[in-house]
C-alpha positions as a Markdown table, in Angstrom:
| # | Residue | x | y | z |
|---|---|---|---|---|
| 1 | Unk | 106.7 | 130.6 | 78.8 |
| 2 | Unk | 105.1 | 133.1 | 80.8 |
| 3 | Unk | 102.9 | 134.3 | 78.0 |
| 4 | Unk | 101.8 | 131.0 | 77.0 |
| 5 | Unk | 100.7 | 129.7 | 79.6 |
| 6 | Unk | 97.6 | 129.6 | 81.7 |
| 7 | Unk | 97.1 | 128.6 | 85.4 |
| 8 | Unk | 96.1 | 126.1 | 86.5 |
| 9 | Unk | 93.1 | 125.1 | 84.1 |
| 10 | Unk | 92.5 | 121.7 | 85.2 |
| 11 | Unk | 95.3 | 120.9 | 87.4 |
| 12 | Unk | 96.7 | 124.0 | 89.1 |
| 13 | Unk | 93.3 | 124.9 | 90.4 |
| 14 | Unk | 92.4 | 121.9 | 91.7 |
| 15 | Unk | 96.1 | 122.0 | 93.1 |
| 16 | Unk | 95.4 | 125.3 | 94.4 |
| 17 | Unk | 92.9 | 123.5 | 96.7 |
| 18 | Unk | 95.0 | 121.2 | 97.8 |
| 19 | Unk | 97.9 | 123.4 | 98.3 |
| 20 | Unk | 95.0 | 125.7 | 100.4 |
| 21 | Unk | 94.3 | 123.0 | 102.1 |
| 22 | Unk | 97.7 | 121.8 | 103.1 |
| 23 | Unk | 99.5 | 125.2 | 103.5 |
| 24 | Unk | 100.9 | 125.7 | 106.8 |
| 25 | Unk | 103.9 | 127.8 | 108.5 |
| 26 | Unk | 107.0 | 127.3 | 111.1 |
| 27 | Unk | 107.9 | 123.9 | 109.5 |
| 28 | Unk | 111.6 | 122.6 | 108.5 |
| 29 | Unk | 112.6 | 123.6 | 105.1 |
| 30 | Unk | 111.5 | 120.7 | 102.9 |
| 31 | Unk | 113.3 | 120.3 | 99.2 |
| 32 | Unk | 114.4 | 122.8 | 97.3 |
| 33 | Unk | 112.4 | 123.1 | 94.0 |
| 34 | Unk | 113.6 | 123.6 | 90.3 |
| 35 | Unk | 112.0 | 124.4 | 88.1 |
| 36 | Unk | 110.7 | 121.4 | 84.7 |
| 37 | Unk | 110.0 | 122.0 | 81.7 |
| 38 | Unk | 107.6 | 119.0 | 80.1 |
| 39 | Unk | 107.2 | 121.0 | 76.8 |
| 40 | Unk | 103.2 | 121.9 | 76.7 |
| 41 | Unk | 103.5 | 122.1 | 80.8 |
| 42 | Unk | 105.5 | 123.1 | 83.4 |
| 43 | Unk | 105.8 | 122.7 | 87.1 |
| 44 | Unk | 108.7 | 123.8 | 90.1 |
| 45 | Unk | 109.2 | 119.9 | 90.9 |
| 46 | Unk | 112.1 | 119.0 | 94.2 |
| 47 | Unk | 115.4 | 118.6 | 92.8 |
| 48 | Unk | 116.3 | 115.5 | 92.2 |
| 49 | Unk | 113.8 | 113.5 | 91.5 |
| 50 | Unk | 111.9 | 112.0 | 88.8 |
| 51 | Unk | 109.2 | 112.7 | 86.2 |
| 52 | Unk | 107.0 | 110.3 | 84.7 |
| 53 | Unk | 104.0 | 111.2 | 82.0 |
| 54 | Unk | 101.2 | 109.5 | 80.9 |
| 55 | Unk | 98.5 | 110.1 | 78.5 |
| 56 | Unk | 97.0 | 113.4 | 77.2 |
| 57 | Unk | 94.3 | 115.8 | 77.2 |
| 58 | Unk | 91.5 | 114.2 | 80.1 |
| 59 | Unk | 93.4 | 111.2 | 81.0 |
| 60 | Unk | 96.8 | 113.5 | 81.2 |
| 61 | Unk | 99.3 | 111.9 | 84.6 |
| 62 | Unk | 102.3 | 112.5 | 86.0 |
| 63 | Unk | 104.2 | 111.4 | 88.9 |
| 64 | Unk | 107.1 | 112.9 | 90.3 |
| 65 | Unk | 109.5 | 110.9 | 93.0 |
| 66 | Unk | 112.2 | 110.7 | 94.9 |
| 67 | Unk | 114.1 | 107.5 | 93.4 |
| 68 | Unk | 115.9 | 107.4 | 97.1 |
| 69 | Unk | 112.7 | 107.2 | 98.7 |
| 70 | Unk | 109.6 | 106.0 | 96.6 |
| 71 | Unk | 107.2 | 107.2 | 99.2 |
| 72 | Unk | 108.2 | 110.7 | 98.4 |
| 73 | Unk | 106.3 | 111.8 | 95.3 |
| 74 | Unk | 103.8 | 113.7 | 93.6 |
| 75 | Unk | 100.9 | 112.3 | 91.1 |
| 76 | Unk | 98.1 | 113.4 | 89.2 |
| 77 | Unk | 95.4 | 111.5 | 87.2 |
| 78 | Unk | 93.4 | 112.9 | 84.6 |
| 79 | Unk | 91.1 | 110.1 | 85.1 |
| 80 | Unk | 91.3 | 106.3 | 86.0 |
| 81 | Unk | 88.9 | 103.2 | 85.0 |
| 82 | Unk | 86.7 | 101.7 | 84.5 |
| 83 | Unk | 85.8 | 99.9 | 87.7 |
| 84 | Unk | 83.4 | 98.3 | 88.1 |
| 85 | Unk | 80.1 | 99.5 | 90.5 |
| 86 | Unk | 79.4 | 96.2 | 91.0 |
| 87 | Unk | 80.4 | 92.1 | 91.4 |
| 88 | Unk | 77.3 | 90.8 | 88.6 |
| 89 | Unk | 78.5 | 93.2 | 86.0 |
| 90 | Unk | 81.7 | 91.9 | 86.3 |
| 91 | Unk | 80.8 | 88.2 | 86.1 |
| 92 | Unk | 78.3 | 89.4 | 83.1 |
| 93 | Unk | 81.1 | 90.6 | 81.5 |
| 94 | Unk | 83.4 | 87.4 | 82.4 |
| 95 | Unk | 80.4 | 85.4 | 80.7 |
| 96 | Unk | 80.2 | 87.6 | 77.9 |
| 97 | Unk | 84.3 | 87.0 | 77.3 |
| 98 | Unk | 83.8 | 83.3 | 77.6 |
| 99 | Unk | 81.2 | 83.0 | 75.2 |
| 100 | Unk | 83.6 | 84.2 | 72.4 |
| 101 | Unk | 83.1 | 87.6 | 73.1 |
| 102 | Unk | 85.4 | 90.6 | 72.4 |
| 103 | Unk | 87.7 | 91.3 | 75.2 |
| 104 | Unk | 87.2 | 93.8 | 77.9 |
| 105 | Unk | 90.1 | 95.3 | 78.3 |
| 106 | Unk | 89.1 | 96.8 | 82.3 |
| 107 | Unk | 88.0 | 93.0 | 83.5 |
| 108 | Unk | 90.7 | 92.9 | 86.0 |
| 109 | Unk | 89.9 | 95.9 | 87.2 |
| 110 | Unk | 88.3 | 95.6 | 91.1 |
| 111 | Unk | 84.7 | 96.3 | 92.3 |
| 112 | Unk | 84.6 | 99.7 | 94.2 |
| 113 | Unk | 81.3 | 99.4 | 95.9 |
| 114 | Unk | 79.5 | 101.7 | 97.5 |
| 115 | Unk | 81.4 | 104.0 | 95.0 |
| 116 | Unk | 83.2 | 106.3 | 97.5 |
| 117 | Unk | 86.4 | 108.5 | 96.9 |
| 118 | Unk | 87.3 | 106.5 | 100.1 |
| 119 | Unk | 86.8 | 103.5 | 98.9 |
| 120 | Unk | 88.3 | 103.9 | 95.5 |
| 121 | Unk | 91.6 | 105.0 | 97.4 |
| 122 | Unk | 91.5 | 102.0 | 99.0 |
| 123 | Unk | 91.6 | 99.6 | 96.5 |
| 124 | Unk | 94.2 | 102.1 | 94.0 |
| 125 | Unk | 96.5 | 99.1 | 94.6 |
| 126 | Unk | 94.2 | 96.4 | 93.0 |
| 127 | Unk | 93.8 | 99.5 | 90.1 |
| 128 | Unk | 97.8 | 99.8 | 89.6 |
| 129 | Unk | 98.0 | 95.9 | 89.3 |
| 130 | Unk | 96.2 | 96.0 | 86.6 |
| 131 | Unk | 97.7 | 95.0 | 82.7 |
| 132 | Unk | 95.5 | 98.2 | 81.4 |
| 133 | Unk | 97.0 | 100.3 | 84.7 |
| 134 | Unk | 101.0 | 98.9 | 84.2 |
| 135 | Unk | 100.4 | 100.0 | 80.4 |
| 136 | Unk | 99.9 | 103.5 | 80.9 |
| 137 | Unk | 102.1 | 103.8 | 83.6 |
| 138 | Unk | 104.4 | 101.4 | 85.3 |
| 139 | Unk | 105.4 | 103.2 | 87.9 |
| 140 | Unk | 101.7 | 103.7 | 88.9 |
| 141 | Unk | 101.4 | 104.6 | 93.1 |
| 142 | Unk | 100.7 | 101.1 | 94.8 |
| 143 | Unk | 98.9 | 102.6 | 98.0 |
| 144 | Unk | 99.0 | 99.4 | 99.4 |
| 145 | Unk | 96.7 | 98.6 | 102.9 |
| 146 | Unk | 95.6 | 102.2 | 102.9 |
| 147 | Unk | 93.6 | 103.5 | 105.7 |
| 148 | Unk | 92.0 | 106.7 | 106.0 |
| 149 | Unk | 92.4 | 108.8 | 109.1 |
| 150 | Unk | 90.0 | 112.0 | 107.5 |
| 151 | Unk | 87.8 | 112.9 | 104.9 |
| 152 | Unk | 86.3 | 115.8 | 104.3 |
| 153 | Unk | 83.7 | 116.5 | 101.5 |
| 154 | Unk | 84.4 | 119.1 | 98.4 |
| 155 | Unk | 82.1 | 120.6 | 95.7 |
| 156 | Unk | 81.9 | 118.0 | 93.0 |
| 157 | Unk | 83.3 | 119.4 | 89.4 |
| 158 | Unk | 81.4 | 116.2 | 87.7 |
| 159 | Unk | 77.3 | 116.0 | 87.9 |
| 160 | Unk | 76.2 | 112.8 | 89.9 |
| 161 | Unk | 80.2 | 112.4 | 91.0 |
| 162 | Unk | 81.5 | 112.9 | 95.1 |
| 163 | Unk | 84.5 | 114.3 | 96.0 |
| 164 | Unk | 86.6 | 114.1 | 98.8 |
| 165 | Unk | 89.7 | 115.6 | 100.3 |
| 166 | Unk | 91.1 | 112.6 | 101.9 |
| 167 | Unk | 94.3 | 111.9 | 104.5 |
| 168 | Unk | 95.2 | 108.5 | 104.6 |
| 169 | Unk | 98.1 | 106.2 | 105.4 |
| 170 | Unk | 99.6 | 103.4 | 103.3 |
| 171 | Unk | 102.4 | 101.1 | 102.8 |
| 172 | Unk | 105.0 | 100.2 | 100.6 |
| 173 | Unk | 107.8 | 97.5 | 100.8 |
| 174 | Unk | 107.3 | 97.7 | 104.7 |
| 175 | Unk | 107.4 | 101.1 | 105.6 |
| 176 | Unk | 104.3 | 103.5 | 106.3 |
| 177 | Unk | 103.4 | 106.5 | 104.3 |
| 178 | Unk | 101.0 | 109.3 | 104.6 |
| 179 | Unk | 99.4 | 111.5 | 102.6 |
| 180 | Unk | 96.8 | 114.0 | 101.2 |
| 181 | Unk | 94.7 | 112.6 | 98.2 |
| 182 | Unk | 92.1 | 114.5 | 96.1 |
| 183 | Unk | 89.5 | 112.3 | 94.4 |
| 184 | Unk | 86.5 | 112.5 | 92.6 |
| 185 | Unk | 84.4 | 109.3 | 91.8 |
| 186 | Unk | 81.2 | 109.4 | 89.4 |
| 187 | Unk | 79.6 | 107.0 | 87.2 |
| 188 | Unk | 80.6 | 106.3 | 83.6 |
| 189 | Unk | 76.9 | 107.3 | 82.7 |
| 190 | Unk | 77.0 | 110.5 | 85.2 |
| 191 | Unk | 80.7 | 111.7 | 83.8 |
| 192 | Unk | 79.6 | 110.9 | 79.7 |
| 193 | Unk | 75.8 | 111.0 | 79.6 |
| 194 | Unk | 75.9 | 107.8 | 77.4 |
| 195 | Unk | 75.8 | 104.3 | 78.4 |
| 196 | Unk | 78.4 | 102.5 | 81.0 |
| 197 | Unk | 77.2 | 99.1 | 82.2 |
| 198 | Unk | 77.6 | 99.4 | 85.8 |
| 199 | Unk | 81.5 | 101.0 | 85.6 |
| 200 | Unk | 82.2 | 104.1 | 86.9 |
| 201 | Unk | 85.7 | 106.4 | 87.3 |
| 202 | Unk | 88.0 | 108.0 | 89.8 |
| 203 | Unk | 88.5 | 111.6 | 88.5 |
| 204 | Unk | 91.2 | 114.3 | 88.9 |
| 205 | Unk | 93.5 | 112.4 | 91.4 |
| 206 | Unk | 95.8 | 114.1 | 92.9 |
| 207 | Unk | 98.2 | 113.3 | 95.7 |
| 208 | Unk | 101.3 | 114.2 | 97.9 |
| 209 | Unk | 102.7 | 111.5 | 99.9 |
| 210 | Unk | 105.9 | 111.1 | 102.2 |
| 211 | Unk | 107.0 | 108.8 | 105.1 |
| 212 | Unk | 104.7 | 109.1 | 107.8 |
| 213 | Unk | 107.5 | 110.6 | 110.3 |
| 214 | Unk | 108.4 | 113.5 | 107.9 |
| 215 | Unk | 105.3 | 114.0 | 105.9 |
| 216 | Unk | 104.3 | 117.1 | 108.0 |
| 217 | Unk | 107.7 | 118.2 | 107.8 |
| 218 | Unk | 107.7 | 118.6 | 103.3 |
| 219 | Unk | 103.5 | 118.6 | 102.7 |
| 220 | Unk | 103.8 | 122.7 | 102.5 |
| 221 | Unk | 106.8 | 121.9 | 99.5 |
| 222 | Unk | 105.0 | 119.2 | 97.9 |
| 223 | Unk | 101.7 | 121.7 | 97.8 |
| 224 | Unk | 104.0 | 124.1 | 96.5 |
| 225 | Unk | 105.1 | 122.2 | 93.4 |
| 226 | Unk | 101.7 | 121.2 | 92.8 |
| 227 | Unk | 100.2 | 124.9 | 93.0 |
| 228 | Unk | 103.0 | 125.8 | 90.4 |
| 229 | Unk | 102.0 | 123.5 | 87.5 |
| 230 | Unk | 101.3 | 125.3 | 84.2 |
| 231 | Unk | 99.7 | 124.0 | 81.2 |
| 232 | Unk | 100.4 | 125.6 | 77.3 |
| 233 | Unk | 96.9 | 126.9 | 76.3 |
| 234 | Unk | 97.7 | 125.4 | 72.6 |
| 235 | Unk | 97.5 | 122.5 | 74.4 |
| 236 | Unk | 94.7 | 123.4 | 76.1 |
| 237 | Unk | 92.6 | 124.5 | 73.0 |
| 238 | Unk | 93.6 | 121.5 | 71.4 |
| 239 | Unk | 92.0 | 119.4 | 73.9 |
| 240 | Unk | 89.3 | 121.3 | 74.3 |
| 241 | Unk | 88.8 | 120.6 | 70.7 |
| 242 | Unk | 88.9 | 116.9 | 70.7 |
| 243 | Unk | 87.3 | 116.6 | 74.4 |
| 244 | Unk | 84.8 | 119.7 | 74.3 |
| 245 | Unk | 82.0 | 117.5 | 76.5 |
| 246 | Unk | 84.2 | 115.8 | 78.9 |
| 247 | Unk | 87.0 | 118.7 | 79.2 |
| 248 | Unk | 85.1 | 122.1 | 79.4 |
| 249 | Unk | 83.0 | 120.4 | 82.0 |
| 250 | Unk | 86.0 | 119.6 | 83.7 |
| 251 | Unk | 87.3 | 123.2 | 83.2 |
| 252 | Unk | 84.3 | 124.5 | 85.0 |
| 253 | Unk | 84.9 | 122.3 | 88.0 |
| 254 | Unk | 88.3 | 123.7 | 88.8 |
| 255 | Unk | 87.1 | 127.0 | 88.8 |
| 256 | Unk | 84.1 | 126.3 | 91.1 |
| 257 | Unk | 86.7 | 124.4 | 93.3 |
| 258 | Unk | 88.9 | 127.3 | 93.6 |
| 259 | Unk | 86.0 | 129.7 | 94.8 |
| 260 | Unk | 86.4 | 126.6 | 97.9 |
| 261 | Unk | 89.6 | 126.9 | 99.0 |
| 262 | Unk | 89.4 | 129.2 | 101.6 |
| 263 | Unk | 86.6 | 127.1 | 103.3 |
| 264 | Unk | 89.3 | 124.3 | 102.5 |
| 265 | Unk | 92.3 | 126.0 | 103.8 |
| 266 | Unk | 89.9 | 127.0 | 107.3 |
| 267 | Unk | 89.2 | 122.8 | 107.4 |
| 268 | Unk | 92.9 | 121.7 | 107.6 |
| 269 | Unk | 94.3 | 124.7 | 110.0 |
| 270 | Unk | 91.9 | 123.6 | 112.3 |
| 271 | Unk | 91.8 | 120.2 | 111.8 |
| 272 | Unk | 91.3 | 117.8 | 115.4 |
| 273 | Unk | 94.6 | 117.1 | 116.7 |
| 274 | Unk | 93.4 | 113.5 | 117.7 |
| 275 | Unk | 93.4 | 113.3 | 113.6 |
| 276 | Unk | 97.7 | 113.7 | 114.2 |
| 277 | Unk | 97.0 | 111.1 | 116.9 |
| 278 | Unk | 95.2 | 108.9 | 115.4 |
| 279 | Unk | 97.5 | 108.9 | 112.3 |
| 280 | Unk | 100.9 | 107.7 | 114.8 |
| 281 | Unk | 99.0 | 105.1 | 116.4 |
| 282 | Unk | 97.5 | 103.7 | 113.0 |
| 283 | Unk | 101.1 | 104.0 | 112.0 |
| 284 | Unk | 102.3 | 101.8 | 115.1 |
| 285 | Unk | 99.4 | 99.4 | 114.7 |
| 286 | Unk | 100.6 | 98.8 | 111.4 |
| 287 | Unk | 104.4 | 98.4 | 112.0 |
| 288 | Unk | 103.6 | 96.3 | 114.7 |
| 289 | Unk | 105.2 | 99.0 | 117.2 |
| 290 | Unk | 104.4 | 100.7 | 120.8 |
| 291 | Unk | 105.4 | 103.5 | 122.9 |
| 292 | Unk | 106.4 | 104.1 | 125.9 |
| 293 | Unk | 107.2 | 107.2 | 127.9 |
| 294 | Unk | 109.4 | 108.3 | 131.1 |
| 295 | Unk | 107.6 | 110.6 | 133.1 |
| 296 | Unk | 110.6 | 111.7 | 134.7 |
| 297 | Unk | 112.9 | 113.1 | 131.5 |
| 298 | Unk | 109.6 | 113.1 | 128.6 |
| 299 | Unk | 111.1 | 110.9 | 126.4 |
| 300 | Unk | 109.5 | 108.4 | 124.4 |
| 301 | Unk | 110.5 | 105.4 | 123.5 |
| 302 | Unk | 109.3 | 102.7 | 120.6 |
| 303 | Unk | 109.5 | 98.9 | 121.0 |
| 304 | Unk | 107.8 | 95.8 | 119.6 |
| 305 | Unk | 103.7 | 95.5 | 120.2 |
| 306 | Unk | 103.1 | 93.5 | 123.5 |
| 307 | Unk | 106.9 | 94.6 | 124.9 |
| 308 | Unk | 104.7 | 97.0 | 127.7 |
| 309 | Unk | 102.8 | 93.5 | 129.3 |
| 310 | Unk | 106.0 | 91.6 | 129.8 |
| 311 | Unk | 107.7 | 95.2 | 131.1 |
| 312 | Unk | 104.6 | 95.5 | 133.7 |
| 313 | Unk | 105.1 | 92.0 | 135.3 |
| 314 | Unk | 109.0 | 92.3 | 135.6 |
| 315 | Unk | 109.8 | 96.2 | 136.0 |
| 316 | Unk | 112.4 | 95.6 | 139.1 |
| 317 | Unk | 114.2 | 93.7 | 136.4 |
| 318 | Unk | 115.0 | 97.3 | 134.7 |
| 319 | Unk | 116.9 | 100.3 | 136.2 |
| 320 | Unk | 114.1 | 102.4 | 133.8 |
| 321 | Unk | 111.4 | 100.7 | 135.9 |
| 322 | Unk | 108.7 | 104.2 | 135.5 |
| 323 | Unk | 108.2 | 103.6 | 131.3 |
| 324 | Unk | 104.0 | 104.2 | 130.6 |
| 325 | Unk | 102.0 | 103.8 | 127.7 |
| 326 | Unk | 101.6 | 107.2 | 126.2 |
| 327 | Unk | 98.3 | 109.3 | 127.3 |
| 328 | Unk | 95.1 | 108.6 | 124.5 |
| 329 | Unk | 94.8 | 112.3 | 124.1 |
| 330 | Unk | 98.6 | 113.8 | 125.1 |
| 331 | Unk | 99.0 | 115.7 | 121.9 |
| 332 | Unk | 102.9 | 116.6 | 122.5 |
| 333 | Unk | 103.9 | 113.3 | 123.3 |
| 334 | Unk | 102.1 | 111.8 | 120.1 |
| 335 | Unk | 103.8 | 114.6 | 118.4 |
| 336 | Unk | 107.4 | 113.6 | 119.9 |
| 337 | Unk | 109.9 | 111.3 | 117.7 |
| 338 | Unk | 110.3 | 107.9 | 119.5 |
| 339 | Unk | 113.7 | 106.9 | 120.1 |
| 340 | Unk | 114.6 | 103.0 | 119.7 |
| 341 | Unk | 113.5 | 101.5 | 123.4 |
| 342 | Unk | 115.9 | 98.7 | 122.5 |
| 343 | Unk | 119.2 | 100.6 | 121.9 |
| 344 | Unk | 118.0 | 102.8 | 125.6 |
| 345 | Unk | 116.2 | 100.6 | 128.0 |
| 346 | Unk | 118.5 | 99.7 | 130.7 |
C-alpha cells in the first residue's frame, strides 16, 4: 500500500493542519488506533468504531464514530451545497418551482448570509436536514445550537473563498460537544468560474469532535487518525481527469496550506486560556448548570442554574455554608472536573 499511495493530496495535508494545529503533549492516552483499509484510501481510525463513505473524487466524505458515543467522531467533506447567499434567490427560485418549473434539488437548503465559515457551521444542522444532505449520507453530523468560542483565519486554497480554523461547541440529544472544524466557504461563481445564482459552498470540511469534558483529553488521537489518511494515486489521477478545474485547484490549496502549519500549530499552543474558560461556561449555560467552589478543600461542585441565589439567602441552613461562584479568570478551577453538588452538599 505503501507504494501506492500518496500523502495527503487533498485530505492529509489539510489534516496535517489541523493535526498542527491541535497537537499537544502530557495528555491521557486517548483510543488506540488500527489501522482501515477503504480500498483506494486508507487511514489509522480508533478501534472500534465506525466508517461511513460518501461520494467521490471532489465531493469525497467520510465519517468515522464511536457508535457508544455519537459525539465521538471524525468527518470530512469534499464539498457541501449549494446554499444559498441570499433569502430573494431562494424565493426566486421557489417562484420559479411554482410556475411549473424544473425542480431545484438544493431549495431546502438554508441561507448562509454573510457567507462566513462561522456562519456556515452554524447552520450545518439545517444542511444535514436536508432530503439532498440525508441522500448522500444519513448519518450526516447534526451540529445542532453550535456556538463558536474561536476562529482563527487560514490561507484560502479557493480564489474569492475564506477559511477558518474554527473551535466551537454543539449539541446532540442533550449533551454538549466540542470540537475543532476546518472550513472553507466561497461562491459557486468564485469556486467554478461559471454562473451560480446567488449559491455558494462550504469546502474541505473537516472535523474532530468529542464530549466537551473529554475533548481535550482524545483531540491529539483524533488529529492523529486524520494526519494518517492516504489516498491511491490511481484514484487520484482518475479524478484529476474527470475534475482537472475544480480538483488541481484544490491540490494546490493543500500544499499552500501545509507551508501554514507551523504559524497554525504556534496559534493553538498559545491559544488564551479564557478561550478553555469560556468554552466550560458556554457549556454550563447551555446545560442549564453552575459551579460552585469550597475555598477551604478546592473542590468544585456543579448544580442547577440559579441553585447559588437560593444558597446565598439560606447558607446557615448547610453545614458547607463557604460554597462561591468560581473566579471569571481562575484558570485551574475552570480546568477542574465538577463533582455533582447534589450527591455532596450537606
Amino acid at each position: 500500500m505503501k507504494d501506492k499511495t500518496i500523502p495527503g493530496i487533498i485530505l492529509a495535508l489539510i489534516f496535517g493542519v489541523l493535526a498542527c494545529a491541535c497537537g499537544q503533549t502530557g495528555k491521557p492516552a486517548g483510543p488506540v488506533l488500527e489501522k482501515y483499509n477503504g480500498g483506494f484510501f486508507a487511514i489509522d481510525k480508533p478501534a472500534g468504531w465506525n466508517v461511513v463513505t460518501a461520494g467521490q473524487c471532489a465531493d469525497f466524505a467520510f465519517l468515522i464514530r464511536d457508535p457508544s458515543q455519537p459525539l465521538r467522531q471524525i468527518f470530512y467533506f469534499g464539498q457541501v451545497g449549494p446554499v444559498y447567499m441570499n433569502q430573494q434567490q431562494k424565493q426566486i427560485d421557489y417562484q420559479y418551482m411554482n410556475m411549473g418549473g424544473y425542480p431545484v434539488a438544493w431549495i431546502e437548503m438554508p441561507v448562509v448570509n454573510p457567507l462566513t465559515p462561522g456562519n456556515f457551521l452554524r447552520q450545518f444542522y439545517l444542511i444535514a436536514r436536508t432530503r439532498i444532505a440525508q441522500q448522500f449520507m444519513p448519518q450526516c453530523p447534526a451540529l445542532e445550537n453550535l456556538e463558536i468560542v474561536s476562529s482563527v483565519p487560514q490561507q484560502c486554497p479557493v480564489n474569492g473563498g475564506y477559511t477558518e480554523l474554527i473551535r466551537a461547541l454543539f449539541t446532540n440529544q442533550g449533551q454538549v460537544g466540542e470540537g475543532l472544524f476546518m472550513v472553507t466557504v466561497a461562491p459557486f461563481m468564485a469556486y467554478t468560474g461559471g454562473p451560480g445564482g446567488n449559491t455558494a459552498f462550504g469546502l474541505l470540511i473537516s472535523g474532530i469532535t468529542a464530549p466537551q469534558k473529554e475533548f481535550r483529553n482524545i483531540e491529539n488521537t483524533l488529529t492523529k487518525s486524520l494526519e494518517s489518511f492516504t489516498i491511491d494515486q490511481a484514484y487520484v489521477g482518475n479524478c484529476l481527469n474527470q475534475q482537472a478545474a475544480t480538483y488541481a485547484g484544490i491540490i494546490k490549496a493543500g500544499k499552500t496550506l501545509s507551508e501554514t502549519s507551523g504559524i497554525i500549530t504556534k496559534g493553538w499552543e498559545n491559544r488564551n486560556k479564557t478561550e478553555d474558560i469560556l468554552s466550560e461556561k458556554r457549556s454550563d449555560a447551555i446545560l442549564g448548570k453552575d459551579r460552585l467552589y469550597d475555598p477551604e478543600t478546592g473542590e468544585v461542585y456543579e448544580f442547577d442554574n440559579g441553585f447559588y441565589d437560593n444558597y446565598n439567602l439560606h447558607r446557615n441552613q448547610y453545614e458547607m455554608n463557604g460554597l462561591q461562584q468560581l473566579p471569571a479568570d481562575n484558570y485551574n478551577l475552570w480546568m477542574k472536573a465538577p463533582l455533582n453538588g447534589a450527591n455532596h452538599l450537606r
